[in-house]
C-alpha positions as CSV (number, residue, x, y, z in Angstrom):
1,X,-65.4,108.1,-52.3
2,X,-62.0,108.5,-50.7
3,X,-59.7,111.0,-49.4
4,X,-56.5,112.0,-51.6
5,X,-54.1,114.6,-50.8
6,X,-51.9,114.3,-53.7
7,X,-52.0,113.0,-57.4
8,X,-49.5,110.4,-56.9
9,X,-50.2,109.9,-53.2
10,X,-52.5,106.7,-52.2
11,X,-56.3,107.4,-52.4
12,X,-57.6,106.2,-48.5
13,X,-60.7,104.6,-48.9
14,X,-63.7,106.1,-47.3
15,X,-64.3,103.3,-45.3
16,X,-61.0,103.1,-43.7
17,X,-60.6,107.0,-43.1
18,X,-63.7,106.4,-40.9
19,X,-62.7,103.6,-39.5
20,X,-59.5,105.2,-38.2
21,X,-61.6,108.2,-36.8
22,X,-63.0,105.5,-34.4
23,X,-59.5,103.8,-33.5
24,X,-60.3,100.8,-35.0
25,X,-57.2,100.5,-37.6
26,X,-54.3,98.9,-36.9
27,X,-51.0,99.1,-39.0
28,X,-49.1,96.1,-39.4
29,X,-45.5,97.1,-40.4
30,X,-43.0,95.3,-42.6
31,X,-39.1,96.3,-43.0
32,X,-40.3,99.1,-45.5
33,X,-40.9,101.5,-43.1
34,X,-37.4,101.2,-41.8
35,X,-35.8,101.1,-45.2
36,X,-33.3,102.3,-46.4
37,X,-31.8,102.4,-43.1
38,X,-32.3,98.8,-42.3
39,X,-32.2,95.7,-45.5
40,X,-35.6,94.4,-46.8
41,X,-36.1,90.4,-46.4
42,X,-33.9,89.9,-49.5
43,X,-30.9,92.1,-48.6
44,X,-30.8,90.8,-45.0
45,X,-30.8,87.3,-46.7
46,X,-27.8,88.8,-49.2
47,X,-26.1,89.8,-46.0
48,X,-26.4,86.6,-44.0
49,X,-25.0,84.6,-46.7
50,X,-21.7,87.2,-46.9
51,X,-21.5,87.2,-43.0
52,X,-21.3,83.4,-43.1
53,X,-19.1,83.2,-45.4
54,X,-21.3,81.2,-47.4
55,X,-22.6,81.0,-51.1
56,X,-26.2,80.3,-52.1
57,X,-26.5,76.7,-53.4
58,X,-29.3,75.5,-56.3
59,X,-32.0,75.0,-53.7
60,X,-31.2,78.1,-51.6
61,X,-30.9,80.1,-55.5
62,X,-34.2,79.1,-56.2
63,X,-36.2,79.9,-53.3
64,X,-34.6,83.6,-53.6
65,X,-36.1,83.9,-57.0
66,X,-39.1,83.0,-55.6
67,X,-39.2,84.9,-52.5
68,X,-39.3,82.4,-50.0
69,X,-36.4,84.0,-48.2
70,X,-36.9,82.0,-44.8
71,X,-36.7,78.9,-46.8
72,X,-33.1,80.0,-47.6
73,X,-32.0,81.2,-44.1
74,X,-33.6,77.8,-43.0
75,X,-31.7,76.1,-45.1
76,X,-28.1,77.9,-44.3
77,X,-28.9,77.1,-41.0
78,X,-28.9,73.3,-41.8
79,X,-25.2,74.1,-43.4
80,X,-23.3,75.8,-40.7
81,X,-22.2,73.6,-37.3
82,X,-24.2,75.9,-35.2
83,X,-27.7,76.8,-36.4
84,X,-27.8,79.5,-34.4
85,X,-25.4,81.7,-36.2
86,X,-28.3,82.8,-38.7
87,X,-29.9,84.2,-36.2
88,X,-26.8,85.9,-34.3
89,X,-26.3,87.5,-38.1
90,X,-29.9,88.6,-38.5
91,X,-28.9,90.6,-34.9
92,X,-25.7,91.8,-35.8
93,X,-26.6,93.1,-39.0
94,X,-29.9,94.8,-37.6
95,X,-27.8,96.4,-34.5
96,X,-25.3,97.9,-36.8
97,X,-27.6,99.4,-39.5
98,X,-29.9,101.1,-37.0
99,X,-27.4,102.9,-34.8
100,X,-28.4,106.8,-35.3
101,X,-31.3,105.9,-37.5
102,X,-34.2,108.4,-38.9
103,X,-37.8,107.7,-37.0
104,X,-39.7,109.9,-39.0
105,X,-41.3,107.1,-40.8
106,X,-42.4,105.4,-37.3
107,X,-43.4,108.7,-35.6
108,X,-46.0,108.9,-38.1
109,X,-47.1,105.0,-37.7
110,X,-47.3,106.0,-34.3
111,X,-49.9,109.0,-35.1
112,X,-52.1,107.3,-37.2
113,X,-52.4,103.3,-35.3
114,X,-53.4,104.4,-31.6
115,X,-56.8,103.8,-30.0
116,X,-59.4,106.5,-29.4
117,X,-58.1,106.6,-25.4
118,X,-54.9,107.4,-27.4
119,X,-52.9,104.2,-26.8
120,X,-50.4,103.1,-29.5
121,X,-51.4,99.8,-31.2
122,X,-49.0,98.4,-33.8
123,X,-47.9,95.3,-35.3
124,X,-45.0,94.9,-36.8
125,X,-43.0,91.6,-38.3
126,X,-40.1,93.5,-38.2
127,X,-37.2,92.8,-35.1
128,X,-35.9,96.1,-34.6
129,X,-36.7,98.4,-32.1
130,X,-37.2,101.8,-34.0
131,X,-41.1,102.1,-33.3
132,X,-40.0,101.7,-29.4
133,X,-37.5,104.4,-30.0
134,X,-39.5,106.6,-31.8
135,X,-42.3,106.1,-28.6
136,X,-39.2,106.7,-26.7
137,X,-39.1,110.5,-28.2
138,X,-42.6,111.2,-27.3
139,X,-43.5,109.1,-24.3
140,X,-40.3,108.7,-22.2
141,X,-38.6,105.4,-21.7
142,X,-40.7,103.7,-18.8
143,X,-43.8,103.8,-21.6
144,X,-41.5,102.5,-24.3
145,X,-40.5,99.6,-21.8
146,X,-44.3,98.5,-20.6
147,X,-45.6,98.7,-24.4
148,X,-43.3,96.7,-25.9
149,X,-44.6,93.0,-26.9
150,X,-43.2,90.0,-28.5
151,X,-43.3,87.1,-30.0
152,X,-45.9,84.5,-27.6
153,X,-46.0,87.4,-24.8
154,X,-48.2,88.7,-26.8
155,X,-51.8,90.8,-25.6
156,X,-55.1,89.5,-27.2
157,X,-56.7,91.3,-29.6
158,X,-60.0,92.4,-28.5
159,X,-58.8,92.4,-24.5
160,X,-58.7,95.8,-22.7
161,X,-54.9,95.0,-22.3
162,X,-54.8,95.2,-26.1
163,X,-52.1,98.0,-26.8
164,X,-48.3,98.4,-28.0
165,X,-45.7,97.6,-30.0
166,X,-45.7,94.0,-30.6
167,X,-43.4,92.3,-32.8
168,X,-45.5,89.3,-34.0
169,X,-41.7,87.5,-34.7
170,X,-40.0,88.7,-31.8
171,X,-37.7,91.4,-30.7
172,X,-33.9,92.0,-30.9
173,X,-32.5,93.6,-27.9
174,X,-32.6,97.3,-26.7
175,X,-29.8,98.0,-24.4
176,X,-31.0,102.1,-24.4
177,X,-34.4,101.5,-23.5
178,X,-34.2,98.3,-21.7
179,X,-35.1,95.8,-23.9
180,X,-34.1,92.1,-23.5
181,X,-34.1,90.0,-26.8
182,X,-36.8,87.6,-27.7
183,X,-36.7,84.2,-29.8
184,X,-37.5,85.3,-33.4
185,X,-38.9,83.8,-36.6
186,X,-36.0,83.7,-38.9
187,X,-36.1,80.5,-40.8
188,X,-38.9,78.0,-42.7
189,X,-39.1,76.3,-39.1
190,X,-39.4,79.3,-36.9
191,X,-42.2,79.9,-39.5
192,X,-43.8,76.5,-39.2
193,X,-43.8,76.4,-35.5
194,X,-45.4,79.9,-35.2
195,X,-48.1,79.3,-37.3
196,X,-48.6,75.6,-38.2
197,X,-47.2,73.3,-34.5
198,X,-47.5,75.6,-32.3
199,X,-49.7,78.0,-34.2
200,X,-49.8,80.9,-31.7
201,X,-49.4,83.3,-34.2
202,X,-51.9,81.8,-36.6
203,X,-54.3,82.0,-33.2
204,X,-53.4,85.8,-32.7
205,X,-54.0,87.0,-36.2
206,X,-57.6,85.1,-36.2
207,X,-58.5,87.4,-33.5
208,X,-57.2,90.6,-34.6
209,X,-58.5,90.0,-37.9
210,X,-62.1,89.8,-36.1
211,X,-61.7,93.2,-34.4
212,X,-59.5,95.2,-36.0
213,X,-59.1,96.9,-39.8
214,X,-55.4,95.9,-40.6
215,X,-53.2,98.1,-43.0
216,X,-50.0,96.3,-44.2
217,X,-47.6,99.6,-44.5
218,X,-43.8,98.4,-45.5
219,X,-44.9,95.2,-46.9
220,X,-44.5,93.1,-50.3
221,X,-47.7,90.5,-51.5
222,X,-44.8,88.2,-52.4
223,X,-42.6,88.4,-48.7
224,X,-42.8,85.3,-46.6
225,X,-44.9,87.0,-43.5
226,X,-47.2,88.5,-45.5
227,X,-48.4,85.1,-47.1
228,X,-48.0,83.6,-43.5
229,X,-50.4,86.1,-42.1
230,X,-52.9,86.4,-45.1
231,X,-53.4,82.9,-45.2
232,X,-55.3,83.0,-41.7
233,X,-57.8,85.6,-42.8
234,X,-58.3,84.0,-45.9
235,X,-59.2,80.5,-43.9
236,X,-61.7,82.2,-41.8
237,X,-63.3,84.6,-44.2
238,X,-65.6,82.6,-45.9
239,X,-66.9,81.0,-42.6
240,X,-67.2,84.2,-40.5
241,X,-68.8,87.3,-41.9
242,X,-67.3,89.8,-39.2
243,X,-63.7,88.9,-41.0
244,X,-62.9,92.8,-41.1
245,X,-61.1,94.2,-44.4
246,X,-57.2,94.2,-44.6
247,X,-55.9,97.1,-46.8
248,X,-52.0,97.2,-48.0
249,X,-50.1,100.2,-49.4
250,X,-48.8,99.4,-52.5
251,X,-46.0,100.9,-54.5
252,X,-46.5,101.4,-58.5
253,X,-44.7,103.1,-61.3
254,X,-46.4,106.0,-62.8
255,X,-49.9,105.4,-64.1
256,X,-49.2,101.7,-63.0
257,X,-51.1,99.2,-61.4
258,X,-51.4,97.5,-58.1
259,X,-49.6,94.3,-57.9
260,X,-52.1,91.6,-58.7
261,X,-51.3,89.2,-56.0
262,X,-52.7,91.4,-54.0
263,X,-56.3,90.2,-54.9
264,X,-55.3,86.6,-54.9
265,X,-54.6,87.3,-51.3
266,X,-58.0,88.8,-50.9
267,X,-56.1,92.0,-49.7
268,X,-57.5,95.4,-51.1
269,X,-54.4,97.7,-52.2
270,X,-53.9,101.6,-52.1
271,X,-51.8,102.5,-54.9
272,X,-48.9,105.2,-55.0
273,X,-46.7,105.9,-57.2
274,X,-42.8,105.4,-56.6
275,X,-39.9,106.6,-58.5
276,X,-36.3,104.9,-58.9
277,X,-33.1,105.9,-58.9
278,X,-31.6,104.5,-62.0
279,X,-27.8,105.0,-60.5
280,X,-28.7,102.8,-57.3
281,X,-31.8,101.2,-58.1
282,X,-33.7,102.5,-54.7
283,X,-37.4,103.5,-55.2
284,X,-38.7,107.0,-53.7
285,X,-41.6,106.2,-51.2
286,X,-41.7,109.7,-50.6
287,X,-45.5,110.2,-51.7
288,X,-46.7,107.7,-49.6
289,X,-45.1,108.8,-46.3
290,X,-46.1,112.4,-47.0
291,X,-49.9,111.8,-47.2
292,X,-49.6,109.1,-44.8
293,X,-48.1,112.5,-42.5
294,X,-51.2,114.4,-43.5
295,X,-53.3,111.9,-43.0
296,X,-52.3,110.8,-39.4
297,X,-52.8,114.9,-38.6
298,X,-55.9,115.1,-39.5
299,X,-57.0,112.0,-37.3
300,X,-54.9,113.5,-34.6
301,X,-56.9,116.7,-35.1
302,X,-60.2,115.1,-35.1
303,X,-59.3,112.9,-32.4
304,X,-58.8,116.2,-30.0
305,X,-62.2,117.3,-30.9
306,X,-64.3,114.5,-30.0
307,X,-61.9,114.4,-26.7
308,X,-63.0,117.9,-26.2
309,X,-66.5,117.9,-27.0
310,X,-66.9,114.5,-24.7
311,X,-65.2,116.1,-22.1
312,X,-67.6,119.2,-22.5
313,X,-70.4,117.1,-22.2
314,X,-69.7,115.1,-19.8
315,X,-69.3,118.4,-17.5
């Protein structure tokens, strides 16, 4: 069984329509659900290379084609005399493509991944702050301060403290809400630190995978934090049975399938169908943020009457 609110929309398992009725579901957002407004992996790569002044070499060309896009920012940060200036370009860029930037897509993230005492809990790899402005709208600023998280600051999952936005790769700054930047995983060995020497991140997704349902919203099977993070699961599934399912909205051309990397990732995937714009190239998401709309009202909804009904009762 499942829930479907439109023929081309994603069909929501059963399982995980319950599991969000009990606040167990969080969403783990990529740079989709900031896009158009802000580059995916690959065009903030593009745009790094042009803002260095730089052109991809053999190596660099290669690793584009196969999406390992922090192998090529790691690598233009071994070319330039300060390695630093990938990362200043990764701000820049970000900064100047969010100014005045639509939050619809986060104000619904923001619906559906809260706990049932209605605290927002989402993860996202992404470095902008648009899920803190868009809790900024609803919750005033002081709120959007204190539940703001990143990169080894991070609350444990499973804690009573467990709650926010927390940016698994760090944070760019926020001068409107008060937000001071954080280091961020940009290249192959911000990547390798994070979850291989250091491994804090590895050591946070272990847990949250343990007590939390995971949807990847905004997200690619083939982008660099998505294999980073589904490799930790993966590791622990087959020696922990309470290894909770990880869903992934996934966009498909009409009476298409779900990308099969998805299952080589052990990842289950809720299809939608997506259009493109053959003048442009830009694919129409529109379906999926729709339902995903509908659907975070009706939790909302349900949400209220269990609040009520345990309020009754407890009078």
């Amino acid at each position: 069984m499942s829930l479907r609110f439109s023929n081309e929309g994603p069909a929501f398992p059963e399982q995980l329509v319950d599991t969000l009725l009990t606040g167990d579901v969080v969403f783990l957002c990529g740079a989709g659900i900031s896009a158009p407004q802000l580059p995916m992996f690959a065009g903030l790569v593009e745009e790094c290379v042009d803002r260095l002044g730089l052109e991809k070499n053999a190596s660099e060309t290669e690793s584009f084609a196969n999406y390992r896009f922090e192998e090529v920012l790691g690598s233009l940060s071994r070319r330039t005399v300060d390695p630093s200036d990938v990362t200043r370009a990764v701000v820049t860029i970000l900064r100047e493509r969010s100014e005045d930037a639509d939050l619809a897509h986060h104000h619904t993230i923001l619906k559906l991944s809260r706990s049932l005492d209605n605290r927002p809990t989402v993860i996202t790899t992404n470095f902008d702050t648009m899920l803190e402005k868009a809790l900024l709208d609803i919750e005033g600023i002081e709120r959007a301060q204190e539940l703001s998280f990143a990169g080894q600051d991070l609350p444990s999952p499973g804690s009573t403290e467990f709650a926010g936005i927390i940016h698994l790769h760090g944070r760019i700054a926020d001068e409107q809400i008060g937000l001071k930047q954080t280091p961020l995983v940009v290249t192959s060995a911000d990547y390798g630190d994070a979850y291989m020497r250091s491994g804090w991140a590895s050591c946070f997704l272990f847990d949250l995978c343990r007590c939390k349902t995971v949807v990847l919203v905004g997200c690619s099977a083939g982008d660099a934090p998505v294999r980073h993070f589904l490799n930790v699961p993966e590791a622990d599934r087959q020696r922990f049975p309470d290894v909770l399912p990880v869903y992934a909205l996934d966009p498909v051309k009409a009476r298409g399938l779900p990308d099969v990397r998805w299952s080589a990732l052990a990842v289950q995937p809720i299809a939608y169908e997506v259009t493109t714009d053959t003048a442009n190239g830009n694919q129409d998401h529109s379906a999926q943020w729709r339902d995903l709309d509908q659907l975070a009202e009706l939790v909302v909804c349900a949400t209220s009457v269990k609040t009520v009904v345990a309020i009754v009762w407890r009078g």
